[in-house]
C-alpha positions in Angstrom: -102.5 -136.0 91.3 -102.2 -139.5 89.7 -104.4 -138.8 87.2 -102.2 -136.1 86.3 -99.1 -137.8 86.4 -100.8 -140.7 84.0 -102.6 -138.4 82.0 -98.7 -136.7 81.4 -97.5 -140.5 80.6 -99.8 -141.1 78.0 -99.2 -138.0 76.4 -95.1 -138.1 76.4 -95.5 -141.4 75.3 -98.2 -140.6 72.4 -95.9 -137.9 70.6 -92.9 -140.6 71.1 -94.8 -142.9 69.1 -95.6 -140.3 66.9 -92.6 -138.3 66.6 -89.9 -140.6 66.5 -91.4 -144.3 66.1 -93.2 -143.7 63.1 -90.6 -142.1 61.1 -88.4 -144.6 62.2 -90.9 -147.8 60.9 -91.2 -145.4 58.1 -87.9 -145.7 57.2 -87.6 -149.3 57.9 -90.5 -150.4 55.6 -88.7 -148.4 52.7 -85.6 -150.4 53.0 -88.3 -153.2 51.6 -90.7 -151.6 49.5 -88.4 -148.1 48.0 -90.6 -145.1 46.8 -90.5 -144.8 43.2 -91.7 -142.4 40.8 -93.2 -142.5 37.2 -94.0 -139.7 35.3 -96.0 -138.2 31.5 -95.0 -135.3 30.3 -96.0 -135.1 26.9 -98.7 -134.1 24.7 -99.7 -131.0 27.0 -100.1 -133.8 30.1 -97.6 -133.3 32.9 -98.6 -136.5 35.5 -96.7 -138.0 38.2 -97.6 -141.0 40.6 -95.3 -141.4 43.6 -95.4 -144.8 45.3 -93.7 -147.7 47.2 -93.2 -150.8 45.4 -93.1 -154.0 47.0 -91.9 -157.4 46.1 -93.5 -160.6 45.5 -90.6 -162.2 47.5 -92.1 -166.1 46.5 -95.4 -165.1 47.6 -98.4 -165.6 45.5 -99.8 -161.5 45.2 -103.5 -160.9 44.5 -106.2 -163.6 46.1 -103.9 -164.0 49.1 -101.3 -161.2 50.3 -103.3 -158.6 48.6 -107.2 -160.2 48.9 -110.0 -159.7 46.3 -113.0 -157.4 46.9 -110.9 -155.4 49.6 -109.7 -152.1 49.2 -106.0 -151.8 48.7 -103.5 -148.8 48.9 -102.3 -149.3 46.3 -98.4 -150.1 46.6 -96.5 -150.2 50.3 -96.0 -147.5 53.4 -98.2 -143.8 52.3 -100.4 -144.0 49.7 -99.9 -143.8 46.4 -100.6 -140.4 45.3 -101.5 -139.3 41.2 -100.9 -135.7 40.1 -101.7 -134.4 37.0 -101.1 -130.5 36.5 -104.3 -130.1 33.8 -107.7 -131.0 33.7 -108.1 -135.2 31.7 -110.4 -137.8 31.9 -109.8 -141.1 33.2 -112.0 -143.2 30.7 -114.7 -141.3 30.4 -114.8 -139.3 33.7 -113.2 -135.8 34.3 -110.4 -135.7 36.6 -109.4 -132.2 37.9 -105.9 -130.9 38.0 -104.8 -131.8 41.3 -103.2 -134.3 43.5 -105.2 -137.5 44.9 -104.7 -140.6 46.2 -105.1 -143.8 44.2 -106.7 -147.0 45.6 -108.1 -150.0 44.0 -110.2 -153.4 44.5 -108.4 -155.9 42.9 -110.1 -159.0 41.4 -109.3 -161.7 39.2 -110.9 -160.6 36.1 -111.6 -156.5 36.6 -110.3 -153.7 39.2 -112.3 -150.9 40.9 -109.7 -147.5 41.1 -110.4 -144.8 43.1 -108.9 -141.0 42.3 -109.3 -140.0 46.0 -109.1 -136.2 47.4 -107.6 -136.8 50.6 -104.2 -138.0 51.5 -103.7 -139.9 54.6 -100.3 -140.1 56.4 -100.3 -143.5 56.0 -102.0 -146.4 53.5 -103.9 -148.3 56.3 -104.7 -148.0 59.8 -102.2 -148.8 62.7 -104.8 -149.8 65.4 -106.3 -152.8 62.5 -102.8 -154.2 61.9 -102.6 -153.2 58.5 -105.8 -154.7 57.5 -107.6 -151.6 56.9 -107.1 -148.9 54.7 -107.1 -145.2 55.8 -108.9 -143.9 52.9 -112.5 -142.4 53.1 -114.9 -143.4 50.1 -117.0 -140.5 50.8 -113.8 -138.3 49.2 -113.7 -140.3 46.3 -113.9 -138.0 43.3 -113.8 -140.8 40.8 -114.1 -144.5 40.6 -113.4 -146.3 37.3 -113.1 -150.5 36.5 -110.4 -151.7 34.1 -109.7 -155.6 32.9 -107.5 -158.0 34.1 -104.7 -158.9 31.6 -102.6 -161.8 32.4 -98.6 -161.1 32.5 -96.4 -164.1 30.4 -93.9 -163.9 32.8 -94.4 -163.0 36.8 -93.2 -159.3 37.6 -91.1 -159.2 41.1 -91.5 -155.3 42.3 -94.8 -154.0 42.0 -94.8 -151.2 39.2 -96.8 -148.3 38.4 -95.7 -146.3 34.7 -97.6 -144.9 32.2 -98.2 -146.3 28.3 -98.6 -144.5 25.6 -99.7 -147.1 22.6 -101.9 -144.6 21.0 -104.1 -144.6 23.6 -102.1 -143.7 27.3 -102.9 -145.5 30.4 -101.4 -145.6 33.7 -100.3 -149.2 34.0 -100.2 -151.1 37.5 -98.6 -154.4 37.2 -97.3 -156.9 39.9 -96.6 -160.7 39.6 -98.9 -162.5 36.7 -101.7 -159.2 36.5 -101.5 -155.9 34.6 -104.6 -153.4 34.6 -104.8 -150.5 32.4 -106.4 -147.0 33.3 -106.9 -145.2 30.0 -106.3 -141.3 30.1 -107.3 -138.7 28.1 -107.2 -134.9 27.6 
């Protein structure tokens, strides 16, 4: 009968956590890192990445708040999620029509991103702290590595848009460090 009565505990106390604590933190971590949305539709390309963007609040970004080698969501709270509504290749590598999650592996002079076909609830893990990301690198569909360029002046919020200079790219950029993914039909 104990068992019972803990087992119960557990259980009303689980779908607590779940049902109303994490939509409240949720919420809470918007108030400092607000979803944002950019968007492409020209050319016959209709794309749109929805994420939360952070800010560098003093801090010094990639090496220390965001490590190198490590796998990073990607922006704040979910993860960062890429749609495009046709078929396009990112560099050289086809990228289906479809929705995916974006993740990369930031490092001073290149970045490792990862089009991903799963989308977690949330960017990293809850029982690691934060330290580890929820994604699955067997559901990677594809990985590409871009340069580093180097920023003038430091950007505050971290910013995901697309360029089109002739050639478009979906552009991250945060602090002192910009990386370009090149897209194409």
């Amino acid at each position: 009968m104990k068992l019972l009565k803990w087992l119960l505990i557990i259980v009303v106390l689980g779908l607590l956590v779940r049902f109303v604590g994490m939509p409240i933190m949720q919420n809470q971590t918007k108030k400092h890192s607000p979803e944002r949305t950019a968007t492409y539709t020209q050319n016959g390309l209709d794309l749109s990445v929805n994420y939360s963007s952070p800010s560098k609040k003093g801090r010094v970004i990639f090496g220390e708040l965001v490590p190198y080698d490590l796998v990073w969501r990607t922006g704040a709270n979910e993860p960062t999620t890429f749609t495009t509504k046709t078929d396009i290749k990112v560099i050289d590598k086809k990228l289906k029509a479809g929705t995916y999650s974006l993740w990369t592996i930031p490092n001073e002079q290149s970045w490792k991103v990862m089009f991903n076909e799963e989308v977690p609830d949330w960017g990293v893990t809850v029982l690691s702290g934060g330290k580890e990301t929820a994604r699955d690198a067997e559901t990677d569909f594809i990985r590409v590595e871009v340069p580093v360029k180097k920023l003038s002046e430091p950007l505050e919020s971290f910013t995901i848009d697309f360029e089109d200079t002739g050639q478009l790219s979906l552009t991250l950029s945060w602090d002192d460090t910009k990386v370009n993914v090149p897209i194409n039909r």
